[in-house]
mmCIF file of the N, C-alpha and C atoms, coordinates in Angstrom:
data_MODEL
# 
_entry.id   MODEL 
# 
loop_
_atom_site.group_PDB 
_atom_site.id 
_atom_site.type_symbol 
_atom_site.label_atom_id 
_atom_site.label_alt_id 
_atom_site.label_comp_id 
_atom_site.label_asym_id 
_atom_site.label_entity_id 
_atom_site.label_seq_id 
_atom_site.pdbx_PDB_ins_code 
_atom_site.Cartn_x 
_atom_site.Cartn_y 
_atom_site.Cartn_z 
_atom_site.occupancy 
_atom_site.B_iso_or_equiv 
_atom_site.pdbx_formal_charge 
_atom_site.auth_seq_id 
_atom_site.auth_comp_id 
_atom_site.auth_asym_id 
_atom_site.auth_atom_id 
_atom_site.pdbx_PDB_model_num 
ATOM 1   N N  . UNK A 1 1  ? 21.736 129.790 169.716 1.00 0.00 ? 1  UNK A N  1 
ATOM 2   C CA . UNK A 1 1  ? 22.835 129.671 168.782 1.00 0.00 ? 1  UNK A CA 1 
ATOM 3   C C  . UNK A 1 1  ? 23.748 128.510 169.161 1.00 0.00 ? 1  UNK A C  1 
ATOM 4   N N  . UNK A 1 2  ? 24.210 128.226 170.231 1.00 0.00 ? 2  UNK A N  1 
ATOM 5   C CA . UNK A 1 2  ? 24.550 127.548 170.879 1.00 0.00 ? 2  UNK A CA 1 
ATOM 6   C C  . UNK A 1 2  ? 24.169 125.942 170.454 1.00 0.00 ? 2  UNK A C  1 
ATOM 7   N N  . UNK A 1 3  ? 23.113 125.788 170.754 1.00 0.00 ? 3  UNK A N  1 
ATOM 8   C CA . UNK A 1 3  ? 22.383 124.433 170.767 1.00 0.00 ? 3  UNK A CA 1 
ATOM 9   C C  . UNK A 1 3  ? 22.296 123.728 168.713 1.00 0.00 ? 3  UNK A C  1 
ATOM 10  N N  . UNK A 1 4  ? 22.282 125.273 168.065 1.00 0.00 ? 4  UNK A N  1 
ATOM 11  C CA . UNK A 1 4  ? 22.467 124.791 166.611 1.00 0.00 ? 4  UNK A CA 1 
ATOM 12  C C  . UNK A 1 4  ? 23.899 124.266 166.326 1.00 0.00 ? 4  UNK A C  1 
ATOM 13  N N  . UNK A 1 5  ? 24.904 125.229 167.253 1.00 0.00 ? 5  UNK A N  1 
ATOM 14  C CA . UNK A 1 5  ? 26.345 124.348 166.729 1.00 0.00 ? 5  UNK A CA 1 
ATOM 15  C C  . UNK A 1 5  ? 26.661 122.939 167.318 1.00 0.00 ? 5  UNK A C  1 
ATOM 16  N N  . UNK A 1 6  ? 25.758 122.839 168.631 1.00 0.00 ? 6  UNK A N  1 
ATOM 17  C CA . UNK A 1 6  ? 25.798 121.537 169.373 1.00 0.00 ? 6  UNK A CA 1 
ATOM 18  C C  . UNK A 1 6  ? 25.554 120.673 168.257 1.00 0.00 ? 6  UNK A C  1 
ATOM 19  N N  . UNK A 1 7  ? 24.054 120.835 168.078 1.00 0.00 ? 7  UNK A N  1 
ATOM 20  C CA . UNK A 1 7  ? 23.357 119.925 166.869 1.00 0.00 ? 7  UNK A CA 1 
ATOM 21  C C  . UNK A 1 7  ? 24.189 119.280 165.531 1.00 0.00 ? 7  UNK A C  1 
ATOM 22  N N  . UNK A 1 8  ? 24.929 120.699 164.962 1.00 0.00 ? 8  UNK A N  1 
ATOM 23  C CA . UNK A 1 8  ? 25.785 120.487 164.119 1.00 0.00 ? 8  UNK A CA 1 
ATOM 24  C C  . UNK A 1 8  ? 27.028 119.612 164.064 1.00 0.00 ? 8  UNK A C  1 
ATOM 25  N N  . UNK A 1 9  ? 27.500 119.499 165.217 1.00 0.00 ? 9  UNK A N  1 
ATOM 26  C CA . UNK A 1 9  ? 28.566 119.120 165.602 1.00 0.00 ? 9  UNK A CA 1 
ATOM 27  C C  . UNK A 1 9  ? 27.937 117.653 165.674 1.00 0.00 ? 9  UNK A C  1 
ATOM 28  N N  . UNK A 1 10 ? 26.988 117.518 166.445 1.00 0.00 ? 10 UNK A N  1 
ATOM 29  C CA . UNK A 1 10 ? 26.355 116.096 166.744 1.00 0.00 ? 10 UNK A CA 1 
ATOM 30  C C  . UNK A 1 10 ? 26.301 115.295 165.564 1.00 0.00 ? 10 UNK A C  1 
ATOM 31  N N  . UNK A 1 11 ? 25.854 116.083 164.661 1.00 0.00 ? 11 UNK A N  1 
ATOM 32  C CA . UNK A 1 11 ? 25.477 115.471 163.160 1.00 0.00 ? 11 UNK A CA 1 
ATOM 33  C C  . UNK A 1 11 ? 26.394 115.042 162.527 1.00 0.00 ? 11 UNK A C  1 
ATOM 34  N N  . UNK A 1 12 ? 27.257 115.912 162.550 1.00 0.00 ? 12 UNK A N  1 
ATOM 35  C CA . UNK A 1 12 ? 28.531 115.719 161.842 1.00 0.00 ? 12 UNK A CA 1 
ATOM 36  C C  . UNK A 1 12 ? 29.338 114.792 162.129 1.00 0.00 ? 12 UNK A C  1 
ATOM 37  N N  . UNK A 1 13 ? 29.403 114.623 163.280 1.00 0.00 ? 13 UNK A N  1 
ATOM 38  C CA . UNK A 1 13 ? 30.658 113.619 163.814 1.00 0.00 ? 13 UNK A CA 1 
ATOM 39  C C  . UNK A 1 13 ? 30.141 111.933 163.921 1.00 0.00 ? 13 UNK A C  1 
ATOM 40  N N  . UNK A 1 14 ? 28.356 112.036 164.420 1.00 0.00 ? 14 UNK A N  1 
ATOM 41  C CA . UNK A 1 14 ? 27.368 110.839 164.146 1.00 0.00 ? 14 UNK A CA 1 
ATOM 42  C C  . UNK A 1 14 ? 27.296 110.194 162.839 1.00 0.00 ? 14 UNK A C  1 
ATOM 43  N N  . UNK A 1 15 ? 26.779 111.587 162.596 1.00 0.00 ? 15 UNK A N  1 
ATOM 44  C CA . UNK A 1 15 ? 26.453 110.666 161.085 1.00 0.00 ? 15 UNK A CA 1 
ATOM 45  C C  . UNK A 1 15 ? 27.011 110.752 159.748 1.00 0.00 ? 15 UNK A C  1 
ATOM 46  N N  . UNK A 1 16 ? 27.889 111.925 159.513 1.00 0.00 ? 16 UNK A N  1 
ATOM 47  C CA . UNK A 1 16 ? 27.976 112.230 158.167 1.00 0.00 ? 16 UNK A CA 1 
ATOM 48  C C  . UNK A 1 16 ? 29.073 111.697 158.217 1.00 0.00 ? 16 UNK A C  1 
ATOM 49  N N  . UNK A 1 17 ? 30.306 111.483 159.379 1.00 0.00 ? 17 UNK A N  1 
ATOM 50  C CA . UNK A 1 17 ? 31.520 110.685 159.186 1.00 0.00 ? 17 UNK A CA 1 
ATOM 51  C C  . UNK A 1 17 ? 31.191 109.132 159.295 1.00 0.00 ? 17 UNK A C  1 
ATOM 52  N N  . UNK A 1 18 ? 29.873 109.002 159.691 1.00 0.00 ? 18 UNK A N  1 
ATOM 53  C CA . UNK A 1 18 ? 30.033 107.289 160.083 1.00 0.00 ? 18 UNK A CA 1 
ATOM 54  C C  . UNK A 1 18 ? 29.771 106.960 158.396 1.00 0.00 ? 18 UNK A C  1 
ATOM 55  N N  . UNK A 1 19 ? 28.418 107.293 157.613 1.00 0.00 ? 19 UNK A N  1 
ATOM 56  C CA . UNK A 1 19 ? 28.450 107.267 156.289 1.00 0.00 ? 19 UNK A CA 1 
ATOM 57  C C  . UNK A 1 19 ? 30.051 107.422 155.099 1.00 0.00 ? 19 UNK A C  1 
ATOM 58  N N  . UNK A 1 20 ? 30.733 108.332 155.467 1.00 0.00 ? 20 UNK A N  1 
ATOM 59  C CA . UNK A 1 20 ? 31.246 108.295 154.493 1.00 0.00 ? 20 UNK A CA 1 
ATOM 60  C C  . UNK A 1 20 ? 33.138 107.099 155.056 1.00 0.00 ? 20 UNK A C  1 
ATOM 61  N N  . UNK A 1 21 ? 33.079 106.967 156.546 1.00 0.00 ? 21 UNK A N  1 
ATOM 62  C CA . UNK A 1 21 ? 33.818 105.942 156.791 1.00 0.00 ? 21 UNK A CA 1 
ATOM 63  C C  . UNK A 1 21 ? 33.127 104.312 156.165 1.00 0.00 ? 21 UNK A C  1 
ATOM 64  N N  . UNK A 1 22 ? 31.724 104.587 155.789 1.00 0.00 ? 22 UNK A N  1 
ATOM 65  C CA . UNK A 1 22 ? 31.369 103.182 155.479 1.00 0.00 ? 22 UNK A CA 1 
ATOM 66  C C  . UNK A 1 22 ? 31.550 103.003 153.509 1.00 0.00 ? 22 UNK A C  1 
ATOM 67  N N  . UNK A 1 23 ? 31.695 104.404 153.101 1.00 0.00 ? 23 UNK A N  1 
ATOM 68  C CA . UNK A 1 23 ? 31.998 104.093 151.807 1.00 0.00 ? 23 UNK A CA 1 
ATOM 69  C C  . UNK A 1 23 ? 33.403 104.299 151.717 1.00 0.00 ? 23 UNK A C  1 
ATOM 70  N N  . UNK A 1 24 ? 34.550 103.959 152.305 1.00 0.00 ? 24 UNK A N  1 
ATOM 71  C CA . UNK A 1 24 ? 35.604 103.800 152.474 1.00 0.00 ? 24 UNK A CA 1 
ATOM 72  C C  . UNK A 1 24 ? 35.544 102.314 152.500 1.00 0.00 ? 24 UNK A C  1 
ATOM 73  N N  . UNK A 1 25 ? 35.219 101.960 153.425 1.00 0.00 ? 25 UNK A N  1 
ATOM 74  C CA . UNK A 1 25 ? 35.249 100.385 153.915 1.00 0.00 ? 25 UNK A CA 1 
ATOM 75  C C  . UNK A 1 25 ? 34.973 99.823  152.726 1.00 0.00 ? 25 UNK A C  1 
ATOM 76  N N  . UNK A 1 26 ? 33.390 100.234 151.771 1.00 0.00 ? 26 UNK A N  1 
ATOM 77  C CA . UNK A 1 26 ? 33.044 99.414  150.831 1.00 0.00 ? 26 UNK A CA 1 
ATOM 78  C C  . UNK A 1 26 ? 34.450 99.269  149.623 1.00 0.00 ? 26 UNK A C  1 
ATOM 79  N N  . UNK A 1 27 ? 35.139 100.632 149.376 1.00 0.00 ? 27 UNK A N  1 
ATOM 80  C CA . UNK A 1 27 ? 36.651 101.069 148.500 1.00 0.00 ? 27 UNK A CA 1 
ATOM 81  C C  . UNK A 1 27 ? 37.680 99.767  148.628 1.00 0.00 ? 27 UNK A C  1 
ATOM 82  N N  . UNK A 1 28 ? 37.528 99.604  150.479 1.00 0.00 ? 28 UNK A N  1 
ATOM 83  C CA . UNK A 1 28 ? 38.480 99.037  150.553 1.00 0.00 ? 28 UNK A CA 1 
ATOM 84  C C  . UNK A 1 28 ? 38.440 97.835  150.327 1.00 0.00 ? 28 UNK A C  1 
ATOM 85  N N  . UNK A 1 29 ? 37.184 96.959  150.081 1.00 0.00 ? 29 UNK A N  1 
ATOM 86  C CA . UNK A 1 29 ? 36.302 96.130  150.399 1.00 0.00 ? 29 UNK A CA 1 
ATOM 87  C C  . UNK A 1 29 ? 36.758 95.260  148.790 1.00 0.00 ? 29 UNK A C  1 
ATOM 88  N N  . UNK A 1 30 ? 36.868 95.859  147.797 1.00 0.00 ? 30 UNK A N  1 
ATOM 89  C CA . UNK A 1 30 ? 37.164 95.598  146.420 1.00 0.00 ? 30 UNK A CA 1 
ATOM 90  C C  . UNK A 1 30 ? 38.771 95.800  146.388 1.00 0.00 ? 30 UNK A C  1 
ATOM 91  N N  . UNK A 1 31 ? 39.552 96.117  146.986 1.00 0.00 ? 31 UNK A N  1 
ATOM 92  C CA . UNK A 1 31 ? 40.718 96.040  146.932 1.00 0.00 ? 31 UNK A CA 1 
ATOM 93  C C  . UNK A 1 31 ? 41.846 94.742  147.663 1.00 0.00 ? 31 UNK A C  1 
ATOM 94  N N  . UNK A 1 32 ? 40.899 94.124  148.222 1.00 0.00 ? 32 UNK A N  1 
ATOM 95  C CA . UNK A 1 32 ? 41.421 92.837  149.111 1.00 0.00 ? 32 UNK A CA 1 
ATOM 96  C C  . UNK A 1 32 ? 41.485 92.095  148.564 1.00 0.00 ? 32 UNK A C  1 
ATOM 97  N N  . UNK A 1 33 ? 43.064 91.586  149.016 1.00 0.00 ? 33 UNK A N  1 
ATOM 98  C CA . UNK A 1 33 ? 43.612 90.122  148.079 1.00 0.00 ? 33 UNK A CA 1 
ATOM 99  C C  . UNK A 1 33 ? 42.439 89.072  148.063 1.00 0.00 ? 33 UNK A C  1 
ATOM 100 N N  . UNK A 1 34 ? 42.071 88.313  147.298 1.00 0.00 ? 34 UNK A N  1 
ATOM 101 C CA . UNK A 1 34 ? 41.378 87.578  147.489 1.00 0.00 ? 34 UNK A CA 1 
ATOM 102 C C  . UNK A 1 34 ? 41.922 85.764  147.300 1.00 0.00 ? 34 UNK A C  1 
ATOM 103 N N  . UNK A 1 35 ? 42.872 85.559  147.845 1.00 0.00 ? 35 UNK A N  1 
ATOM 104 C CA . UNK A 1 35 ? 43.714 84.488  147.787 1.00 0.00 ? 35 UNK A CA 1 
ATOM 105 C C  . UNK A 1 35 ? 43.820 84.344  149.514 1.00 0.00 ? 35 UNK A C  1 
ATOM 106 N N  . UNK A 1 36 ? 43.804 83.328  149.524 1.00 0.00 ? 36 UNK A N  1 
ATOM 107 C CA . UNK A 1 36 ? 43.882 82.641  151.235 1.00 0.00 ? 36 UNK A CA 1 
ATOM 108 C C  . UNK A 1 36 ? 45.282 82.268  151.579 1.00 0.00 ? 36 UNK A C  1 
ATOM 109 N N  . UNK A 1 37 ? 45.632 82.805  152.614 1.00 0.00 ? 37 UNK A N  1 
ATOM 110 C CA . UNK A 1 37 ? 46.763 82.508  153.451 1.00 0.00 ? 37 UNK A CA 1 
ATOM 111 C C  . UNK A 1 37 ? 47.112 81.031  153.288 1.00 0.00 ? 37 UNK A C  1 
ATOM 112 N N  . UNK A 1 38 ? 48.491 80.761  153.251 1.00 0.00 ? 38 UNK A N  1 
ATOM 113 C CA . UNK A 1 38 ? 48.536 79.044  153.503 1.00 0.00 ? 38 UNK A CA 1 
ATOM 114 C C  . UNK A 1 38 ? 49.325 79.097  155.434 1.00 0.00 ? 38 UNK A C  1 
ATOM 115 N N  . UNK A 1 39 ? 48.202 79.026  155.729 1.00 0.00 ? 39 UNK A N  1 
ATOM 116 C CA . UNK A 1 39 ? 48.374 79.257  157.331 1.00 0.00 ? 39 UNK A CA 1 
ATOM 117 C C  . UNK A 1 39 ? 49.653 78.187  158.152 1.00 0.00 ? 39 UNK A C  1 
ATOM 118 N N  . UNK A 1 40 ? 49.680 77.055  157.783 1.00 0.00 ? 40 UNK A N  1 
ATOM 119 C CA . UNK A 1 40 ? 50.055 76.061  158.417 1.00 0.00 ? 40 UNK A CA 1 
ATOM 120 C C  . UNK A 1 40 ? 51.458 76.710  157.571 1.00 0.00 ? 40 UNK A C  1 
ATOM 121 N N  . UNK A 1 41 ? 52.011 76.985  157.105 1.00 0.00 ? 41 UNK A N  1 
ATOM 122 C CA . UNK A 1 41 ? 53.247 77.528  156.012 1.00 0.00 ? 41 UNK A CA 1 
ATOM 123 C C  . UNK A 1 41 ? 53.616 78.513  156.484 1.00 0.00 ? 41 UNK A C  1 
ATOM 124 N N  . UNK A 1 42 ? 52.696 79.762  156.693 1.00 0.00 ? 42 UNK A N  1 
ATOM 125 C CA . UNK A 1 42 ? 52.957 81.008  157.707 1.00 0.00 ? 42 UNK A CA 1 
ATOM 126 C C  . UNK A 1 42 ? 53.522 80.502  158.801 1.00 0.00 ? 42 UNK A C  1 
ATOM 127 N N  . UNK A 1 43 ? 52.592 79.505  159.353 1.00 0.00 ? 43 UNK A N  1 
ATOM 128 C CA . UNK A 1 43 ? 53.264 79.433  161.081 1.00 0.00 ? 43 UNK A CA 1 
ATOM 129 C C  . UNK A 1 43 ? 54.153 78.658  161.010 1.00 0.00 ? 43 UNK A C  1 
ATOM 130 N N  . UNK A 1 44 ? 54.772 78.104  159.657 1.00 0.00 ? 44 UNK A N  1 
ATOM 131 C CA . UNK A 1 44 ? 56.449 77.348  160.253 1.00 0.00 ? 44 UNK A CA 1 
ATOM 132 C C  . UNK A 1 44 ? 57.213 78.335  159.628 1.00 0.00 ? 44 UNK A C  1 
ATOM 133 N N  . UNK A 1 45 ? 56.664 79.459  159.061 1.00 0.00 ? 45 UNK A N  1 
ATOM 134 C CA . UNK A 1 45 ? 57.928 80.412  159.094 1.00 0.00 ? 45 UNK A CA 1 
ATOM 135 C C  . UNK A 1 45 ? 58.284 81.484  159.684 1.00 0.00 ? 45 UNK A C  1 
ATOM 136 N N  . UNK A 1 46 ? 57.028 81.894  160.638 1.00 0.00 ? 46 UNK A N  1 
ATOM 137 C CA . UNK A 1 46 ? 57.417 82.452  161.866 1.00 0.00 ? 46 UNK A CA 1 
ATOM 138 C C  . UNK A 1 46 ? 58.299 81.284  162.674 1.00 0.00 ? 46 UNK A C  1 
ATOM 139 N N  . UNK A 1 47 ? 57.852 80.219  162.910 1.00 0.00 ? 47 UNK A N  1 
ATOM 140 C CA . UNK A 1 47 ? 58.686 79.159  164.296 1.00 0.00 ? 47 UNK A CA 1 
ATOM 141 C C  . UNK A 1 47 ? 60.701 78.969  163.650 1.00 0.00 ? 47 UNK A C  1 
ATOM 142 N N  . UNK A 1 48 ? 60.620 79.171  162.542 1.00 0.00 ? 48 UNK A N  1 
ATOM 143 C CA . UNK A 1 48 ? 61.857 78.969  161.894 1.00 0.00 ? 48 UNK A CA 1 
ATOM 144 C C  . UNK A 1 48 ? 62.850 80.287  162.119 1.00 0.00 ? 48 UNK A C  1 
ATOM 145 N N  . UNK A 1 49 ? 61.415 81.179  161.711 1.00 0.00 ? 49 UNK A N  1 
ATOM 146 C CA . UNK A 1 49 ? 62.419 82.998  162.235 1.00 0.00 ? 49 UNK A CA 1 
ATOM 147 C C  . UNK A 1 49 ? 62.686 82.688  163.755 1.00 0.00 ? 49 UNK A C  1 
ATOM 148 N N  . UNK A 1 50 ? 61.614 82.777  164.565 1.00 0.00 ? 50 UNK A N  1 
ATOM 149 C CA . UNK A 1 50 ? 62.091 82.951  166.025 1.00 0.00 ? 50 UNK A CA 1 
ATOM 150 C C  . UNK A 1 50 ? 63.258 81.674  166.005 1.00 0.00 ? 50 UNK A C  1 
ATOM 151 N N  . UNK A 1 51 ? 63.623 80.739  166.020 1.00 0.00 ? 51 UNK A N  1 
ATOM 152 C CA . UNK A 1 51 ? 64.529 79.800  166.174 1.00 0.00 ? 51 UNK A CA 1 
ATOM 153 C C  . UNK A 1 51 ? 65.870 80.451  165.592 1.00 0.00 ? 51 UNK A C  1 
ATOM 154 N N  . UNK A 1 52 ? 65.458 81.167  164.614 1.00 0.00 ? 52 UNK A N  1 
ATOM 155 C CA . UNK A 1 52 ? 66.745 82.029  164.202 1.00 0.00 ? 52 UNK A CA 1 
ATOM 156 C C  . UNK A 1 52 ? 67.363 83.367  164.601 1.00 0.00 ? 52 UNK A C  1 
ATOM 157 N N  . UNK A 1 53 ? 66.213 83.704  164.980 1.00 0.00 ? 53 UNK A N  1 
ATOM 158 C CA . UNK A 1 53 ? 66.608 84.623  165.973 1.00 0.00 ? 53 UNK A CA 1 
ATOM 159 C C  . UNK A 1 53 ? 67.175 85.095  167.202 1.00 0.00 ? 53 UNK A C  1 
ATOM 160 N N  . UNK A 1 54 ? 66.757 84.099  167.788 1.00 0.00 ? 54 UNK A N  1 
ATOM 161 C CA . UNK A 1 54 ? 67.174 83.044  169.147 1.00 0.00 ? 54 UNK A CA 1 
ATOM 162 C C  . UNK A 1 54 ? 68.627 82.717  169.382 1.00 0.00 ? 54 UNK A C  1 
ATOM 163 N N  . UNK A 1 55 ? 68.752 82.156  168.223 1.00 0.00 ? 55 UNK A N  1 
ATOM 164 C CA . UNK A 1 55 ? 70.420 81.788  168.373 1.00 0.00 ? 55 UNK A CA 1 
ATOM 165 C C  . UNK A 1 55 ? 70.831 80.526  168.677 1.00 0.00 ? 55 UNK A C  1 
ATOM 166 N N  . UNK A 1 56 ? 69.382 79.622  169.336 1.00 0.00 ? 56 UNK A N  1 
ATOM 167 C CA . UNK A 1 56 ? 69.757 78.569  169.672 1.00 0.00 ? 56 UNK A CA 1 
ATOM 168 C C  . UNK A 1 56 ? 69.003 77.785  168.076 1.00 0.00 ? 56 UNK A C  1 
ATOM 169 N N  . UNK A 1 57 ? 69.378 76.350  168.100 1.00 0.00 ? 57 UNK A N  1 
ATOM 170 C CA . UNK A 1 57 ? 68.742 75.480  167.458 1.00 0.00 ? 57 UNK A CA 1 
ATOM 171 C C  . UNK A 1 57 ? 67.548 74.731  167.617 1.00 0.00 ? 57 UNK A C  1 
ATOM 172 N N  . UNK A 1 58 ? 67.338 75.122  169.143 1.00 0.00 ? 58 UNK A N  1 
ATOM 173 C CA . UNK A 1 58 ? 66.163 74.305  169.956 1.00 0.00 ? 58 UNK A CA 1 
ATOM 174 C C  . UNK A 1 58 ? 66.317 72.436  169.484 1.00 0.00 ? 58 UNK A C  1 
ATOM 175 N N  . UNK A 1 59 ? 65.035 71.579  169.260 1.00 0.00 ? 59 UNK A N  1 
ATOM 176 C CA . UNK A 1 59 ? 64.969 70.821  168.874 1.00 0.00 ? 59 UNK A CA 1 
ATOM 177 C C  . UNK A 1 59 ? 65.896 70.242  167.339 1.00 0.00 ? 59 UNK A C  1 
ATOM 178 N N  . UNK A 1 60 ? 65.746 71.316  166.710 1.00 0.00 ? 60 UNK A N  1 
ATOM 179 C CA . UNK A 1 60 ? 66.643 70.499  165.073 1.00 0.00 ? 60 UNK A CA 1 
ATOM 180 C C  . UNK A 1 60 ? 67.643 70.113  165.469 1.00 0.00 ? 60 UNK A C  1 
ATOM 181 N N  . UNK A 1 61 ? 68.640 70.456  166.594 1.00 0.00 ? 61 UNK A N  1 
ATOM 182 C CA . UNK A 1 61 ? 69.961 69.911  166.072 1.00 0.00 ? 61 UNK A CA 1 
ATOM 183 C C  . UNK A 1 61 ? 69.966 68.820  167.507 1.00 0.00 ? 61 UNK A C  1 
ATOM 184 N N  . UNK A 1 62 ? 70.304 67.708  167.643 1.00 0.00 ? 62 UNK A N  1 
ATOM 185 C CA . UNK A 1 62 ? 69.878 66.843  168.494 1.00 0.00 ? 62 UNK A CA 1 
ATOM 186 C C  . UNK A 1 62 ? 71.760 66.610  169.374 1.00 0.00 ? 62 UNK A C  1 
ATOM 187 N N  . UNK A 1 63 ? 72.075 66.605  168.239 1.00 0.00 ? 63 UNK A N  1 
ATOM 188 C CA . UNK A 1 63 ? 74.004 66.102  168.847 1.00 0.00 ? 63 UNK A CA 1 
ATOM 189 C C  . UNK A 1 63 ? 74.620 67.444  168.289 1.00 0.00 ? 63 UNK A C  1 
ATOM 190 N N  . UNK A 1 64 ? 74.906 68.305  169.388 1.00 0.00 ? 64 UNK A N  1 
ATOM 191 C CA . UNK A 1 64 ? 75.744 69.488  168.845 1.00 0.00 ? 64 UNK A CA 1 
ATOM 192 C C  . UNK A 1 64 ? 77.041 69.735  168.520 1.00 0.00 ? 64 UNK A C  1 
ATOM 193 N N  . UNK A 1 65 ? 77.690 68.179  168.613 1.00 0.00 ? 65 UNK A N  1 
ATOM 194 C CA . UNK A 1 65 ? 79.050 68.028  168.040 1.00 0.00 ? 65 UNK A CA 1 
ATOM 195 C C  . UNK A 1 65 ? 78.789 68.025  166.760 1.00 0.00 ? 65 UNK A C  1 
ATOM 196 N N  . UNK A 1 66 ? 77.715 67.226  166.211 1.00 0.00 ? 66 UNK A N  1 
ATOM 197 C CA . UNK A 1 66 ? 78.023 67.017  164.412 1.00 0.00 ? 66 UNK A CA 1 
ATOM 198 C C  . UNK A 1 66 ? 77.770 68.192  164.104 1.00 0.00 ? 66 UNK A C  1 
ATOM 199 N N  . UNK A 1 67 ? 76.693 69.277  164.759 1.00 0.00 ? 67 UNK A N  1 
ATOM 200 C CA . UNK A 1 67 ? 76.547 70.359  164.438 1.00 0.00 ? 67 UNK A CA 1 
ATOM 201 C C  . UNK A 1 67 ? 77.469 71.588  164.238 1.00 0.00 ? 67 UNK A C  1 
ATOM 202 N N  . UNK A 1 68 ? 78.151 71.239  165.029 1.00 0.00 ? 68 UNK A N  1 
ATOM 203 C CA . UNK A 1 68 ? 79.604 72.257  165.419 1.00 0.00 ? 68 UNK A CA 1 
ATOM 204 C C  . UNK A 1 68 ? 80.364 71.566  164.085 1.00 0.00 ? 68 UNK A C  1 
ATOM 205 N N  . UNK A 1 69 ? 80.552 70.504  164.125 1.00 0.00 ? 69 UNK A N  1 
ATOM 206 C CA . UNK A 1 69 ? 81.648 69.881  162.949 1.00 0.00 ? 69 UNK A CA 1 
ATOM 207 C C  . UNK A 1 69 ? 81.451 70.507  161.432 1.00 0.00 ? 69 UNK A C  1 
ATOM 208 N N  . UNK A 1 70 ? 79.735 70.625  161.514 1.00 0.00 ? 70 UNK A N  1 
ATOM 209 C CA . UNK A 1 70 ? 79.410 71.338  159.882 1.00 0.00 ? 70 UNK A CA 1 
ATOM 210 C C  . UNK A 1 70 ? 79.428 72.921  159.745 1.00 0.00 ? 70 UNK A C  1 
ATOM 211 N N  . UNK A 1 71 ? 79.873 73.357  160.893 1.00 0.00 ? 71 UNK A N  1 
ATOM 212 C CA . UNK A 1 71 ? 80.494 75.147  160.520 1.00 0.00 ? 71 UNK A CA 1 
ATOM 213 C C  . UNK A 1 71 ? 81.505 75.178  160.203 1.00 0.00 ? 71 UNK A C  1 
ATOM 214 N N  . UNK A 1 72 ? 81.392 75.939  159.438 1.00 0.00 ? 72 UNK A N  1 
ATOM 215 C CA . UNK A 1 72 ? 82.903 76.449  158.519 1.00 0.00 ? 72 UNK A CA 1 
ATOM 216 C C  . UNK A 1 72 ? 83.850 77.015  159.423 1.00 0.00 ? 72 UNK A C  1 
ATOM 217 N N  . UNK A 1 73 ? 84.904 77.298  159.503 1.00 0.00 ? 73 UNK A N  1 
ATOM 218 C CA . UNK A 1 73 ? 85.699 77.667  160.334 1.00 0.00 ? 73 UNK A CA 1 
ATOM 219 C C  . UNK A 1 73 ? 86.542 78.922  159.130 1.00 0.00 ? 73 UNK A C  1 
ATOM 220 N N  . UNK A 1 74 ? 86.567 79.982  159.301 1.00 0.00 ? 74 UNK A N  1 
ATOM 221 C CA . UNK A 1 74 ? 86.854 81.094  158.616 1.00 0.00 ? 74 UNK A CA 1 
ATOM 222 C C  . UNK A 1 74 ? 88.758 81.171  159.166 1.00 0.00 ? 74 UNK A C  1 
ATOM 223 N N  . UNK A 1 75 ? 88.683 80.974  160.302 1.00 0.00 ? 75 UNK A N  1 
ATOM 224 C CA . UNK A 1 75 ? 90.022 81.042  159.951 1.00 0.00 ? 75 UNK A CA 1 
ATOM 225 C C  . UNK A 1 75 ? 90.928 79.578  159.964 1.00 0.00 ? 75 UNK A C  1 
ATOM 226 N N  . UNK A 1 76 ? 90.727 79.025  159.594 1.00 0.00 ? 76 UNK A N  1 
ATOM 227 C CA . UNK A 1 76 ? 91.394 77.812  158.944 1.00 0.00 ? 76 UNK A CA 1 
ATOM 228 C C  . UNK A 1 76 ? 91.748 78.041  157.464 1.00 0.00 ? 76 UNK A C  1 
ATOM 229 N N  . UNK A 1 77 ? 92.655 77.589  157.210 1.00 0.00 ? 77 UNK A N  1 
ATOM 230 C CA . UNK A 1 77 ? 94.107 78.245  155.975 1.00 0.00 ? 77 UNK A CA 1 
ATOM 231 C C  . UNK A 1 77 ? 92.934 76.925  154.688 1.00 0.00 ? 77 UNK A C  1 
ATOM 232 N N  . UNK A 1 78 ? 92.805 76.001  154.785 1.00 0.00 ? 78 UNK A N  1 
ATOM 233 C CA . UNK A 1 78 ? 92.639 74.690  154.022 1.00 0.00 ? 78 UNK A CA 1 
ATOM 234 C C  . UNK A 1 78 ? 90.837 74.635  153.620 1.00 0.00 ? 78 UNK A C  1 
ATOM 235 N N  . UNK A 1 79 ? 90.671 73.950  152.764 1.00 0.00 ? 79 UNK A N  1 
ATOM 236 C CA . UNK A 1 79 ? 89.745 73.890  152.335 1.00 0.00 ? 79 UNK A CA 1 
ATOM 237 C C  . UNK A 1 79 ? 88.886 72.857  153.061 1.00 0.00 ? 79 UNK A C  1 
ATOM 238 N N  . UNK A 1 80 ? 87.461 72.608  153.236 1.00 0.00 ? 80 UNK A N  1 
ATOM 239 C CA . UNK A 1 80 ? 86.943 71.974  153.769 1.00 0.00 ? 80 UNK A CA 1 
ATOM 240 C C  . UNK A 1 80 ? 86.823 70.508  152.952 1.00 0.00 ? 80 UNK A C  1 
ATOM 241 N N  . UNK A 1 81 ? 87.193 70.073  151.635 1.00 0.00 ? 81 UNK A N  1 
ATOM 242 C CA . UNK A 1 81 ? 87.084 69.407  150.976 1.00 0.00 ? 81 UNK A CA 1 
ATOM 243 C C  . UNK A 1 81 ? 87.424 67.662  151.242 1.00 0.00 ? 81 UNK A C  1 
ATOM 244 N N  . UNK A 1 82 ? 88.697 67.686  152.610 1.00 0.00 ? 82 UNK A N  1 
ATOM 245 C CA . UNK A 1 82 ? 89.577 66.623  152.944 1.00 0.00 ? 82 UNK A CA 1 
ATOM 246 C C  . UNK A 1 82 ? 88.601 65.471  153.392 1.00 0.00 ? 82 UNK A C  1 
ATOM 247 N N  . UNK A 1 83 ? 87.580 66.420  154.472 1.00 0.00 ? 83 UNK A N  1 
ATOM 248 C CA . UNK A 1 83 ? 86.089 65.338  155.317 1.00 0.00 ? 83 UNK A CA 1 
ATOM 249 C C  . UNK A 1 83 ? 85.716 63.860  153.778 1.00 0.00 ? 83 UNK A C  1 
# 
């Protein structure tokens, strides 16, 4: 009795799940975007997030005075308009 539930078990977990995980796959298989990544576009907008995330500017900002000069200053009474 034993050796039939072994068997069963064997079967079951071998083969009858590997079959019906492969008609899943085929399901999923027709559901995939079929448009291609623009890769080189992806990876400058991950490098743009991490740079923003970061906090620093890394390379873009070269002279961090002009950089500092183009933030707004929130508490200043006057409009930025005078520059």
């Amino acid at each position: 009795m034993a050796i039939i539930i072994s068997l069963s078990f064997f079967l079951y977990k071998n083969f009858y799940q590997t079959i019906t995980q492969s008609g899943e796959i085929l399901i999923l298989k027709e559901q995939v975007i079929l448009e291609m990544v623009n890769m080189p576009l992806f990876n400058q907008v991950l490098r743009n997030l991490a740079i923003k995330e970061s906090g620093s500017q890394g390379v873009l900002v070269k002279d961090k005075k002009q950089a500092y000069k183009k933030i707004i200053n929130p508490f200043e009474m006057y409009s930025q308009e005078k520059e």
